[in-house]
Structures are given as C-alpha cells and as structure tokens.
C-alpha positions in Angstrom: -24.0 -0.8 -10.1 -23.1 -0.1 -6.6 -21.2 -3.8 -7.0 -19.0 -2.4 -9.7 -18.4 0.9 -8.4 -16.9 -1.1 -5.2 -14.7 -3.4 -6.8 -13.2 -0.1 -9.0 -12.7 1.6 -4.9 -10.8 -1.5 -4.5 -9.0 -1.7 -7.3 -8.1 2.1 -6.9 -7.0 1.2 -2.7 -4.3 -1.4 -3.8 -3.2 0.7 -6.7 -0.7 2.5 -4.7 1.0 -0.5 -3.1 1.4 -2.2 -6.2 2.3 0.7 -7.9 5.2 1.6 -4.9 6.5 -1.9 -4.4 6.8 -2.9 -8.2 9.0 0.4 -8.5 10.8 -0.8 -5.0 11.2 -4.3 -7.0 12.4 -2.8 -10.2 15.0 -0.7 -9.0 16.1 -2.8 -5.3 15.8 -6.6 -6.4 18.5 -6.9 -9.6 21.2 -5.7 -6.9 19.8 -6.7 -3.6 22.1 -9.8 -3.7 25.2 -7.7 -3.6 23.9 -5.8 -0.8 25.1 -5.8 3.0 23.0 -6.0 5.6 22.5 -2.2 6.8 21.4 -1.5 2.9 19.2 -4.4 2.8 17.9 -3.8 5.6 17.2 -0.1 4.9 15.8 -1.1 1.2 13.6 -3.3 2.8 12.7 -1.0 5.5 11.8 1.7 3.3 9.5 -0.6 1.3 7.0 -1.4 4.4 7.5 2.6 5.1 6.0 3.8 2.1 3.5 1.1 1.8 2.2 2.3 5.3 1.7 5.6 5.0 -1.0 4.8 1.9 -2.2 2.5 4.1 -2.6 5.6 6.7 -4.3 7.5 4.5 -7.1 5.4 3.6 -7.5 4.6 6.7 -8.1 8.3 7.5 -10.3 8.1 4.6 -12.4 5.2 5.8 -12.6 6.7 9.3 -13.7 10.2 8.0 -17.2 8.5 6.5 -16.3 10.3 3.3 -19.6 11.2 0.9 -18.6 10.2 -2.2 -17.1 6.9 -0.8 -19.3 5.7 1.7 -22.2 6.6 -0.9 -20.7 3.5 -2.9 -19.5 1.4 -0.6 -21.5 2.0 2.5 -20.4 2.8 5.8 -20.9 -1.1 7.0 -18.2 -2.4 4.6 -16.1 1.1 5.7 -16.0 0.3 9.4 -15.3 -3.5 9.0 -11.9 -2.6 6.8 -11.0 -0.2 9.1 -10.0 -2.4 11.8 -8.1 -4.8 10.2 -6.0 -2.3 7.9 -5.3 -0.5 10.8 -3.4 -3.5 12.5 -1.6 -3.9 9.0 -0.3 -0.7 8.8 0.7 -1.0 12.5 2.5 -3.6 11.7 4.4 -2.5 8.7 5.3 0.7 10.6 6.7 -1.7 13.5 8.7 -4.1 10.4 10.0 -0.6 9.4 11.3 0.2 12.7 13.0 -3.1 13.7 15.0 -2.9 10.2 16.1 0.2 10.8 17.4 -1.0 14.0 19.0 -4.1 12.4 20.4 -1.6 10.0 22.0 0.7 12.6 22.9 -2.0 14.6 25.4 -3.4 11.9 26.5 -0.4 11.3 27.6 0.4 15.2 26.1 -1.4 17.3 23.5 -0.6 20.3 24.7 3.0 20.7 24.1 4.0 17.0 20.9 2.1 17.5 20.2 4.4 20.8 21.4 7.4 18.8 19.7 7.4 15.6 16.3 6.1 17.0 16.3 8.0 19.9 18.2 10.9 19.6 15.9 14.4 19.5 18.9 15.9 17.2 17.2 15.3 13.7 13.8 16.8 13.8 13.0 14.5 10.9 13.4 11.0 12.8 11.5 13.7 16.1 8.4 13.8 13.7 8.5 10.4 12.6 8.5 8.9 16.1 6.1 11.1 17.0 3.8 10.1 14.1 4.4 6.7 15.1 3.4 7.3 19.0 0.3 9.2 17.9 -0.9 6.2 15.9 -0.4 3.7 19.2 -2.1 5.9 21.3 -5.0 6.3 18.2 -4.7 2.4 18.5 -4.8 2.6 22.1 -7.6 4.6 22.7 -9.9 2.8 20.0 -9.4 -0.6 22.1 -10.3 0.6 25.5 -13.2 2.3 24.3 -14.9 -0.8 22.4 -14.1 -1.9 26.3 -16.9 0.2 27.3 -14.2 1.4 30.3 -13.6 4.9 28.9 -16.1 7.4 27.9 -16.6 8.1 24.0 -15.8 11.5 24.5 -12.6 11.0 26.2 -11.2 8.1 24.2 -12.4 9.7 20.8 -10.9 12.8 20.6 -7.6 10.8 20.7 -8.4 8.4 18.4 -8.5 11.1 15.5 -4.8 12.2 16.6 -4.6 9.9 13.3 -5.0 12.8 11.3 -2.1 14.4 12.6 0.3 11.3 12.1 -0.3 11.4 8.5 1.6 14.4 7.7 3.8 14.0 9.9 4.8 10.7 8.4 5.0 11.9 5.2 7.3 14.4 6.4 9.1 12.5 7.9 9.1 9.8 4.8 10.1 12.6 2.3 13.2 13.7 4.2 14.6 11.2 5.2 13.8 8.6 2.1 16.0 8.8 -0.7 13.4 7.4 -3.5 10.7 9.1 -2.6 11.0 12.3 -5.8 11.1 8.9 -8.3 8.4 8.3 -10.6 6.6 6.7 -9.7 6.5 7.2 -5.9 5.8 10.9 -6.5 2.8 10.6 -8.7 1.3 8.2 -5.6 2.3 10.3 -2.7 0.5 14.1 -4.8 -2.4 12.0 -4.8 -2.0 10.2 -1.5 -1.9 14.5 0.2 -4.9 15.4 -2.0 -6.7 12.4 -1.0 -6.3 12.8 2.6 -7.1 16.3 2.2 -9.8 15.8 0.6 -11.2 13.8 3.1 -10.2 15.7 6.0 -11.7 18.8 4.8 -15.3 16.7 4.1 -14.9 15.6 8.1 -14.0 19.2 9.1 -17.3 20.6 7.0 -19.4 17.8 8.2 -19.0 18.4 11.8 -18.7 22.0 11.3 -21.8 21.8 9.2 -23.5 18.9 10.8 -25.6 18.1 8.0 -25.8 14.5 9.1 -26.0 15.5 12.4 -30.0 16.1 14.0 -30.8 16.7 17.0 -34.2 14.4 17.7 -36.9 14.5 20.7 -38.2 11.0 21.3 -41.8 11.0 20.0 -43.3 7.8 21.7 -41.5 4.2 22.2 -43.9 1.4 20.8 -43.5 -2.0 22.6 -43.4 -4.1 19.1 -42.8 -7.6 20.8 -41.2 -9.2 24.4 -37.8 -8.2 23.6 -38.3 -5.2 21.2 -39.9 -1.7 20.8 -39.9 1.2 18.0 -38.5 4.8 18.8 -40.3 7.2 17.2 -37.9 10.7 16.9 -39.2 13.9 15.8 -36.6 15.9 13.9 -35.8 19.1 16.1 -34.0 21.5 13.9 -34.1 20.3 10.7 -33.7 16.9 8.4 -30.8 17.5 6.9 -29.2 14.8 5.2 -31.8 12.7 6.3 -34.7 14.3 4.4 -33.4 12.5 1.6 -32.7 9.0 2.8 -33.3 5.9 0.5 -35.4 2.7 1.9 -32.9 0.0 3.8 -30.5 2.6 5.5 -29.3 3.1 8.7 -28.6 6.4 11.2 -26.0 6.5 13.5 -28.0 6.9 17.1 -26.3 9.2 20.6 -27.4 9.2 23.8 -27.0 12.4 26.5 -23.9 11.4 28.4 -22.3 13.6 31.1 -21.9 16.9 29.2 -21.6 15.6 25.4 -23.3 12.4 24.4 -22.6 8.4 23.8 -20.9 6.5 21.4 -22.7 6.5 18.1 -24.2 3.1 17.9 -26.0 2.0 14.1 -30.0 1.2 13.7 -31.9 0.5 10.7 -34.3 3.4 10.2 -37.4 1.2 9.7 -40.1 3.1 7.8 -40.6 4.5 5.1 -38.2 7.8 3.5 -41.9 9.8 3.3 -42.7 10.0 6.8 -41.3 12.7 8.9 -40.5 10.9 11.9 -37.6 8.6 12.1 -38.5 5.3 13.2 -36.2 2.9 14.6 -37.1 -0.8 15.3 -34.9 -2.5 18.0 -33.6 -5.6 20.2 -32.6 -5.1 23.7 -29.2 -7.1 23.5 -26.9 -4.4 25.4 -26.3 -1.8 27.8 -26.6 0.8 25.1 -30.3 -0.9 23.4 -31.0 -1.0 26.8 -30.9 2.5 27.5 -32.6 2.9 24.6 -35.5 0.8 25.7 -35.8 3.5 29.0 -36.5 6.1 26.6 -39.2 8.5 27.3 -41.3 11.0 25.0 -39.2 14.3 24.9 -35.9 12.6 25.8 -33.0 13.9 23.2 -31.3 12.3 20.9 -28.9 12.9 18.3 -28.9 11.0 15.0 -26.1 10.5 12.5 -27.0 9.7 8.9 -28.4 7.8 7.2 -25.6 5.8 5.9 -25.8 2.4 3.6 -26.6 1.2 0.2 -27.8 -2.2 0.9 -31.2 -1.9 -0.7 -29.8 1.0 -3.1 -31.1 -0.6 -6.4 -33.5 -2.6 -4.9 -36.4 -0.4 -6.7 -35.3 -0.9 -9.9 -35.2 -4.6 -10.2 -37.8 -7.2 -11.6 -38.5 -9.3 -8.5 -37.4 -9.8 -5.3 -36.2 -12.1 -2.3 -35.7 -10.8 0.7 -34.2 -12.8 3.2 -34.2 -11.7 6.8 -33.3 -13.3 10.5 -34.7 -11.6 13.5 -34.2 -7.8 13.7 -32.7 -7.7 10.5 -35.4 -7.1 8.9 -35.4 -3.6 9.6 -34.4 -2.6 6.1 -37.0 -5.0 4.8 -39.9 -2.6 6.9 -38.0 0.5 5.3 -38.2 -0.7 1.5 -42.0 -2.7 1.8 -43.2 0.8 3.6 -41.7 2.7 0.7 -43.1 0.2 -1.6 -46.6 1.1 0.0 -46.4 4.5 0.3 -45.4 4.8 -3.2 -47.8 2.7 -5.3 -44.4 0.9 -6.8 -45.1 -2.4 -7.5 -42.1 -5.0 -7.5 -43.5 -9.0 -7.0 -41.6 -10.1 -3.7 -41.4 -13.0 -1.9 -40.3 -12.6 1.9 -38.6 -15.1 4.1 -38.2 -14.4 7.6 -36.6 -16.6 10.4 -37.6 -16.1 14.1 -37.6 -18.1 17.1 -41.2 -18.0 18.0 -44.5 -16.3 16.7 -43.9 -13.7 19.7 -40.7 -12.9 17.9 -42.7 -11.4 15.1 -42.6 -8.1 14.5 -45.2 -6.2 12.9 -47.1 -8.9 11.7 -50.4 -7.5 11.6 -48.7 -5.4 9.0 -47.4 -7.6 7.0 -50.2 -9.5 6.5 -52.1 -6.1 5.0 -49.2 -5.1 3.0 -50.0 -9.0 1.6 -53.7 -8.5 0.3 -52.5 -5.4 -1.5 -49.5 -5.6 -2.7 -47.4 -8.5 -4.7 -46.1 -9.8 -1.3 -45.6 -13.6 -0.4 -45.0 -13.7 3.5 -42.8 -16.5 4.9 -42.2 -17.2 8.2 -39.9 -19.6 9.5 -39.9 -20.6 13.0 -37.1 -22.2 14.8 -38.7 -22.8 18.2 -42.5 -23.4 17.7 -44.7 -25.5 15.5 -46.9 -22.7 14.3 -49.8 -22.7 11.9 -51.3 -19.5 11.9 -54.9 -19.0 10.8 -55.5 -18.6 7.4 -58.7 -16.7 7.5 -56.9 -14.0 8.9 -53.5 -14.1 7.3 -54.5 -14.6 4.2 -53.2 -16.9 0.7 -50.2 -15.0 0.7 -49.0 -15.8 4.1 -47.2 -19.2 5.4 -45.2 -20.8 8.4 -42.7 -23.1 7.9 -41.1 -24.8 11.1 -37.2 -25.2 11.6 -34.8 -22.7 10.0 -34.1 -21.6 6.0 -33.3 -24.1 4.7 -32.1 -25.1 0.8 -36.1 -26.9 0.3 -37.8 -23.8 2.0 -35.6 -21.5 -0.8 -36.3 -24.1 -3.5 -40.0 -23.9 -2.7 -40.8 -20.3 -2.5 -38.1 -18.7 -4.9 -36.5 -18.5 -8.4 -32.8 -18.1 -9.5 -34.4 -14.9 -11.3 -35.1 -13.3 -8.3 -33.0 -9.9 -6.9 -31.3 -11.5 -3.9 -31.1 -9.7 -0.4 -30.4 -11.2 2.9 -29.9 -9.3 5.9 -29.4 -11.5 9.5 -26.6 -12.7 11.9 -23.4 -13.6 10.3 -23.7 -17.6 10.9 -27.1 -17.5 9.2 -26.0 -15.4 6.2 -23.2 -17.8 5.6 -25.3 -21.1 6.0 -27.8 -19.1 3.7 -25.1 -17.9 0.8 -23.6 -21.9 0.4 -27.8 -22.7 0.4 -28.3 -20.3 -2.6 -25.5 -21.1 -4.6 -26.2 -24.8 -4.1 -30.0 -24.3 -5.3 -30.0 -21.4 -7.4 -26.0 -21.3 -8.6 -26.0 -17.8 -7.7 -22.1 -17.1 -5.7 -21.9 -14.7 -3.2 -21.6 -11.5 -5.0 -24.7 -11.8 -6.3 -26.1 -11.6 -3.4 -26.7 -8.1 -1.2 -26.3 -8.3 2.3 -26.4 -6.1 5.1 -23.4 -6.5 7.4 -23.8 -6.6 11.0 -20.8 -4.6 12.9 -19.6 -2.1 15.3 
C-alpha cells in the first residue's frame, strides 16, 4: 500500500513540471525558430523559472516533515530528495539568471545587463534577487552545518529563510512573467500557494504545538555489547505523537547544547510501541553517538517523532524475512517485541550479519523469543568461525560464517516470504541483486530502511 501511495506522491511531484513545460512547448517551440536571441533567451529563461519555483515548493514541503506526506513516504526517503532537488532548483534559478543576462546583453550590452539585474528601481526584479539570495544563504547555511563548524541553532534558523523565498518568487514570477494567468500555468501555481501553505502552516502548528516534540529524562543506559548501549528515556510531559508509534520507526534525538539543544540526529526506537519508555539501541560511530554513550540517568533529552513506515504493513503479511546488518536491526527488536507483546503470530525467519559474536546484540533474547514464537534465528558472521551451543540456543537458532550470501538466502528462505532488509548501503545493494537472482523478486519488492542524515 504504502508502495503505491508513494509512486502516486511521485507522480503528483512531476505533474507540475510536465504540466508547465508541455504548455512552454506548445505555445514557444512552433515559433522559436523565428526568434532572436533576447526572446529566446527570455522564452527559455522563463521555462527553468517556473519550473523552479515548484521545485521550491516541494522542497519546502519535504523540509517541513509534512503529516500526511511523510506518513506515506517516510521521513528517510524525504530527507534523501531533499538534497539533491535542492541543487536542481539552484541550478535552474542560476540557468534563469544567466539567460536573462544573455537576453539584456543583446539587447544593450553590459550596462542594460548592470541595469536591469541590478538596479533597486523595479521592486519586482528587488524581490526576486532577494528570493534568490535567501535561497544561497538557505544553501549556505545547510552546508556548513553538516560541517559540524556551526552550531544547529545558529545555522538553522537560516536555513528555513526558504520559506520566505517562496513567495517572494512567486511574486516576483507573476509580475514580471507574461504567461503566467495562461491555463494551464495558473491552475499549477493556485495549487503550488495552497500547497506550500498548507505545509507551512502544519510546520508552524507543529512547533507551536510540539506534538512530536517530548521532552525525555534518561532512565538508565544499558551497555548491550563492546561498542553499543540502549538509552532508556522516560517521557517527561507527555507522549504525544509517540504514544501511538507503530513497530520499526524512528525518533528524531537532541542533545542540551549551550542554551537550546543539538542537531536532531535519527535512532530506531527499539522496543516495543507498548512499553512506556522509549528505548533506543545504539553504535558509537560519532561525536554525537558518542555523547550519547556519556549519558547519565536524569540527563535531558528531547525526542522528535516517531517518523517512518518501513515495517508499516509488516503485521499484516503471511511470513516474513527480515534481513538486517549490524545496528540495523533496530527496527527488527521494535516489530519481534511487538510481535511478543502482542500474541501476533507471523512465521519469520531472521538473518543477521555481524562481525563477531561480541557484535550481537541481545542475543540472549532472541534466542527466547525463538522457543516461543515462529522465529528462525540466523546469524552470520563475517570475522569469526562460530558455532554456538545448541543446548542453549536452541533448533531454531544457527551460525553461518562469511557474509549473506545468495546460498545462505536460498537455504533459509522462500520467494513467498514478505521481504525487509535494513543495513549499510553496500550490503543492501549486494543483498537486492542476491534476491532477485534467487528469488526473482526486483527491488521494489523489497522494504528497506534507508540510512541517511
């Protein structure tokens, strides 16, 4: 379902671009020949104008973590388009520009260039310029904060000057185009406003609200293996959102910082949506999981979410294969504690890679959930020939040495089997040619969590 509903956001994204640039085509291209060069430049220009402010919009749509989108979508797949359309619609804002200098420049040279970009006379061209210099220093700011140099809470408050470049570019666009009342460019740019509307006035209630917003006191850290621990966060003032989470999905985690806090960072909430604590199973690999690792029972901290839909319709399928490397199976903890805690009983077959049998995490639990639920227990380790020992793990528990391979999937699972596979990028694409190879299941039918920030 959720598959679907994606493809149909999709679809919906690119309608506006096709649906501007096939009116640009139908009216521009049969007389584009007999054009000079200032109107074919300024047809052109116009073109990768309008085409950038929807790309502006969604973009403030993506980065506004709206409900009803990221509820479909998930915020994963929100953030990793974010990036690279913003660098498109840079770019098509910076195409725009340079034509309309060609344009002017044929049409007087450098000094009408100087004057008609430049000149503070038109307010029009004043607010277009100034929606362009808003989305650089957006751009800007978003860079040297992923540096780790600045801040969040200097760098971040600059970032969402995005909002404000929106209108002002379609101000801007609206004056000074001269296509822009045609059908169909005006049926695209009434729902481009209520769109971005729409979305900023969900971001405005939600941090006005701050219904996905918690403020936690650490509970107790749990050291889980060499290299990992589990924070357990009581809920201060309320669950909100979170009091209704689904198995598999993730919270946005802040650290106190000077006088606000940190840069919201993504973990897995590992157990199960019945228990009252959050629990949150991670790898020191940073600065950040490194401060986390410091943590301390009644330290604060303020949780984001829960976002995601990776293991959304898990629950209501026949069988399953879950597929995890390392800390990814986080989700996997989330959806077999739900499982447990339930009664529901879905047959599943588990695969998980690690490096060494220190690297497992809970495996004491596992092998319980094993004798008493429909749960086959894989392990696969890279970096150690490990036999574990049966009268304590059980018939439902093995060790495979090496990595997942296409014989370890052929062995323990079916082409009938629900699909999920959560892990580093390298593996899940080693993983996706294995299944279709084996199984001749593509891609799509497979759900995966996607590592990012």
């Amino acid at each position: 379902m959720h598959g679907r509903a994606s493809k149909v956001l999709l679809f919906l994204s690119g309608l506006g671009p096709a649906v501007l640039t096939a009116g640009w085509a139908w009216r521009t291209l049969p007389g584009l020949k007999d054009f000079g060069v200032a109107s074919a430049a300024a047809a052109v220009s116009s073109l990768f104008a309008q085409n950038a402010l929807v790309f502006l919009a969604i973009l403030v749509i993506l980065g506004s973590r709206a409900r009803p989108v990221e509820r479909v979508v998930g915020l994963d797949r929100m953030s990793r388009a974010h990036r690279p359309l913003a660098a498109v619609t840079l770019c098509c804002l910076l195409v725009h520009v340079g034509l309309q200098a060609i344009r002017f420049y044929s049409l007087g040279g450098a000094s009408m260039v100087a004057s008609a970009l430049l000149s503070a006379e038109l307010w029009e061209m004043t607010m277009g310029r100034l929606a362009l210099l808003l989305l650089f220093l957006a751009a800007a700011s978003a860079v040297v904060g992923r540096s780790g140099r600045v801040p969040f809470r200097f760098w971040k408050p600059v970032h969402l000057l995005t909002y404000a470049a929106v209108p002002l570019g379609l101000v801007h666009a609206l004056v000074r185009g001269t296509t822009m009342a045609d059908m169909p460019q005006v049926v695209v740019w009434g729902i481009v406003a209520m769109a971005f509307t729409g979305a900023g006035f969900m971001r405005l209630a939600s941090v006005l609200g701050g219904r996905d917003r918690v403020l936690c006191r650490v509970e107790r850290v749990v050291s889980e293996t060499h290299d990992t621990v589990s924070v357990f966060l009581e809920m201060v003032k309320g669950a909100g959102r979170l009091a209704k989470r689904r198995p598999g999905q993730f919270a946005l985690l802040r650290l106190p910082e000077g006088r606000g806090y940190s840069e919201p960072h993504p973990f897995t909430i590992s157990n199960a949506p019945e228990d009252k604590t959050l629990r949150f199973t991670i790898k020191r690999s940073g600065r950040f999981t490194s401060k986390i690792h410091g943590l301390s029972a009644g330290d604060r901290v303020l949780c984001q979410g829960p976002y995601g839909v990776f293991c959304a319709d898990a629950l209501g399928r026949s069988s399953l294969a879950l597929i995890a490397g390392g800390v990814g199976i986080t989700p996997f903890f989330s959806l077999l504690r739900h499982m447990k805690a339930t009664g529901l009983v879905v047959p599943t077959v588990l695969l998980w890679a690690n490096k060494t049998s220190a690297d497992i995490i809970g495996r004491e639990e596992l092998t319980a959930m094993s004798r008493t639920m429909p749960l086959r227990v894989v392990h696969v380790l890279s970096r150690e020939k490990f036999l574990g020992d049966p009268s304590q793990d059980g018939l439902n528990v093995s060790y495979e040495q090496g990595h997942i391979t296409a014989e370890i999937l052929r062995r323990y699972l079916r082409s009938d089997h629900a699909f999920y596979l959560c892990g580093p990028p390298a593996m899940q694409a080693a993983l996706l040619k294995a299944i279709r190879t084996v199984f001749g299941l593509k891609a799509k039918r497979v759900a995966r969590e996607l590592f990012f920030w």
